[in-house]
N, C-alpha and C positions, 0 to 999 in steps of 0.2 A: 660779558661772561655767558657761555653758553650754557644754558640749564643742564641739571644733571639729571641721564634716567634715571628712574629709581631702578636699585637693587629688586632683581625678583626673589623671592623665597622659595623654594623649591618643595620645603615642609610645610606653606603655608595653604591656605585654601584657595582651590580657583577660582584669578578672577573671570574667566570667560564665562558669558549669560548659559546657568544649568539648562534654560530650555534649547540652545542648541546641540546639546550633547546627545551623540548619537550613541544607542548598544551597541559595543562591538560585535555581537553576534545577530546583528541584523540584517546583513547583508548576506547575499549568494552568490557563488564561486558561477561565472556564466558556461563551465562546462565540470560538469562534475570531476573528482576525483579519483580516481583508477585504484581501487586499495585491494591489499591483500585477502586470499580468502577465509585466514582466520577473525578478520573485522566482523562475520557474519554471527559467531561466539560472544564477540563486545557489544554488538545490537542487542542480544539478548541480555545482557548483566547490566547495561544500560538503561532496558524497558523493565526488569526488575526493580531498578531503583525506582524509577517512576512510580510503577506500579506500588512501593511501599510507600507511596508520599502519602496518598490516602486509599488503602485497599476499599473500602466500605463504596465510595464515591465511584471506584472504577468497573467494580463491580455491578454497579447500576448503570454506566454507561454503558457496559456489554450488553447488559440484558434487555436493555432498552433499544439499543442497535440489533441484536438480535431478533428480538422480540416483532422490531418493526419490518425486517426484510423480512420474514418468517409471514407471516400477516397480507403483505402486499406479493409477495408470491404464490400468493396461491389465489390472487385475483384469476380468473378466469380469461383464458387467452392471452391478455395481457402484463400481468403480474409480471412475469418475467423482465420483460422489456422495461416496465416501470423502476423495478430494482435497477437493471444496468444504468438507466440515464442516472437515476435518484440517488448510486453508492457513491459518487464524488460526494455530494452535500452531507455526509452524515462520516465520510473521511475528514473532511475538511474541517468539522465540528471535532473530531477526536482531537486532530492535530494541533486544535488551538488547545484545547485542555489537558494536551500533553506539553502546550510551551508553558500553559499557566503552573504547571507540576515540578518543569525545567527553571523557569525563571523564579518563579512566587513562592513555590511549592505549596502550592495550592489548586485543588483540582475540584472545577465545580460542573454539578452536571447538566446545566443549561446550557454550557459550550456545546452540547450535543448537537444543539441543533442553532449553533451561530451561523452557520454554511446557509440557514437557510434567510436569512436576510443579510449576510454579508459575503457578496461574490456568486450571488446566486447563479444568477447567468452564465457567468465563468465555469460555474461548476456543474452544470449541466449540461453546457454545452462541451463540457468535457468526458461524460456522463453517456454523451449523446454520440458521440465520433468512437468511444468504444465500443459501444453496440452495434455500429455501421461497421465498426473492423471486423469486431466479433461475428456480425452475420454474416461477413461475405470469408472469413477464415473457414466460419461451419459449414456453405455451401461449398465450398471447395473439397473441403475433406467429403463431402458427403458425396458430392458427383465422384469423389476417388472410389470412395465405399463402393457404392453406386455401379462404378466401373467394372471395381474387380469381381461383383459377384455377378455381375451381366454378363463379364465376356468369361471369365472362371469356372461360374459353376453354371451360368445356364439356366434358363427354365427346371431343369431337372430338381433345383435347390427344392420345388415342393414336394418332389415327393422325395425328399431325403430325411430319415429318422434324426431324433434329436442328440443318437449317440453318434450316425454318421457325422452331424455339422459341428459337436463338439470336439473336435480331433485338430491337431497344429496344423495339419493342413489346410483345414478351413478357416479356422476361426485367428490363427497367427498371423498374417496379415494385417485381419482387423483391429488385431491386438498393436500391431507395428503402428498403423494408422491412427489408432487412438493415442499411443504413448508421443506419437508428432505433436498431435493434437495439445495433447497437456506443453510440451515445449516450446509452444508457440504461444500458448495461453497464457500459461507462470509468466513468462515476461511484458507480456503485456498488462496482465494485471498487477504484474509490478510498477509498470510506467504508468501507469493509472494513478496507482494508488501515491505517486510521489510526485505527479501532476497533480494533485488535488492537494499535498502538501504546498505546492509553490504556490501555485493560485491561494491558496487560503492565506495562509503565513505570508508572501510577498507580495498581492494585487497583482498576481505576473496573469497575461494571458493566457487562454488558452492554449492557442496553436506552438505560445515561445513556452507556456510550460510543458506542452506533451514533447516538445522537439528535447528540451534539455532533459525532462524523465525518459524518455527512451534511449538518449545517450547514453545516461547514466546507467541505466540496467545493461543497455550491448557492452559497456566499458568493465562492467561489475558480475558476470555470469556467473564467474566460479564462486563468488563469496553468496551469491543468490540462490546458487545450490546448494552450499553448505546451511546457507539461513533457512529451503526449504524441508532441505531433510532433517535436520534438528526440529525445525517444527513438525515433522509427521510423526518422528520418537515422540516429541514430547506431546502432541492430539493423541498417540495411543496410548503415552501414562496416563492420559484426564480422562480418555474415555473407563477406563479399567473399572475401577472402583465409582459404579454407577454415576459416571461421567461429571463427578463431583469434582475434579480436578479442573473441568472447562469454565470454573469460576476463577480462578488464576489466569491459566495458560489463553481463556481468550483474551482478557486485557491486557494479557504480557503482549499476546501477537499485536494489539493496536499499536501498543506505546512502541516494538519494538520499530513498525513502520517509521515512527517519527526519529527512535534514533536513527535508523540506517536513513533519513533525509539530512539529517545531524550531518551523521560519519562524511555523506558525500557530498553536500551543498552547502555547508557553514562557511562561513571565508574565513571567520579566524579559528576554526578548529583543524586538528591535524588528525584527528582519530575521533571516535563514538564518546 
């Protein structure tokens, strides 16, 4: 007689060992998502809810984030450059205290700085290949600059008054030039900043997390514009009322980072 299986139970508890059991949301989509541009609306009511898990706690991780780029920018000659390599480590530290917020809800403020012994390298080095972008975007716009007022206006620019050089004809271009400038920047520091999600949250490298964060943002433009101009309404409601408002709106803007890595990289999610 051949033994019988057993009957499974379907309402019963599992028998597969709990420590093989993986999160279903731990995994990432290996090319992002392509979503609509009202998604950029669900980033933010998404970073809200975060943001209510514990106001007091996120509040202190702004100020502390703040506080510390504020500080090390205004090192001499260097500051700056220190900031750019140094903003993945202290993204990467958000992002884990926004899954602790997502998954736990619980949000503590020494995740601030987990980037800096977990992934460090990674995040640096991610840190590090922005700056090198960054430099060689700004010389380029700058020999443009460079250009147009050398062959445009000439030696003559010095002795032109300050109402001559304020007129569209002069200064419009520069303005053309600069507004490139931010279009080229927004998106990179958006791949940045969702490169520094993957690397933190997934152990992913470097070079596979800036490739899949810049996809994600060329795939994602129009909902990246909507999510940037929603946040410059909402920078001038905080700043209004002696910029008391920037105790909310800036840790909405962290957490809303980790949702829009959410909405685009989750493998089992469909939306923010």
């Amino acid at each position: 007689m051949q033994p019988q299986t057993p009957q499974s139970n379907p309402y019963g508890a599992p028998q597969a060992p709990v420590g093989d059991y993986v999160a279903p949301d731990s995994g990432v989509l290996d090319q992002a998502r392509s979503v609509p541009a009202g998604h950029a609306l669900a980033w933010y009511r998404e970073a809200w809810r975060l943001f209510k898990v514990s106001p007091g706690t996120w509040i202190g991780v702004w100020l502390a984030f703040t506080v510390i780029v504020i500080v090390v920018s205004i090192i001499p000659v260097i500051g700056g450059m220190i900031v750019g390599v140094a903003t993945p480590l202290l993204i990467g530290g958000v992002m884990i205290a926004a899954r602790g917020a997502d998954r736990e809800g619980v949000v503590r403020f020494g995740d601030l700085f987990a980037g800096f012994s977990n992934r460090a390298g990674t995040l640096l080095l991610i840190g590090l290949l922005q700056l090198i972008i960054s430099m060689v975007i700004g010389i380029l716009f700058g020999i443009a600059t460079a250009a147009y007022i050398g062959g445009t206006l000439g030696p003559g620019i010095a002795q032109m008054t300050a109402q001559q050089i304020l007129t569209w004809q002069v200064m419009g271009p520069m303005l053309i030039v600069g507004a490139l400038f931010a279009v080229v920047f927004v998106p990179l520091t958006n791949a940045v900043w969702l490169a520094s999600c993957l690397a933190a949250l997934h152990d992913m490298g470097a070079l596979d997390a800036l490739r899949k964060a810049f996809s994600a943002t060329l795939r994602n433009l129009l909902p990246l514009l909507v999510w940037v101009l929603v946040g410059l309404l909402l920078a001038i409601v905080a700043t209004v009322p002696l910029a008391l408002g920037w105790f909310v709106v800036g840790p909405v803007f962290l957490c809303a980072i980790y949702a829009q890595y959410r909405d685009l990289f989750a493998a089992t999610d469909k939306g923010a």
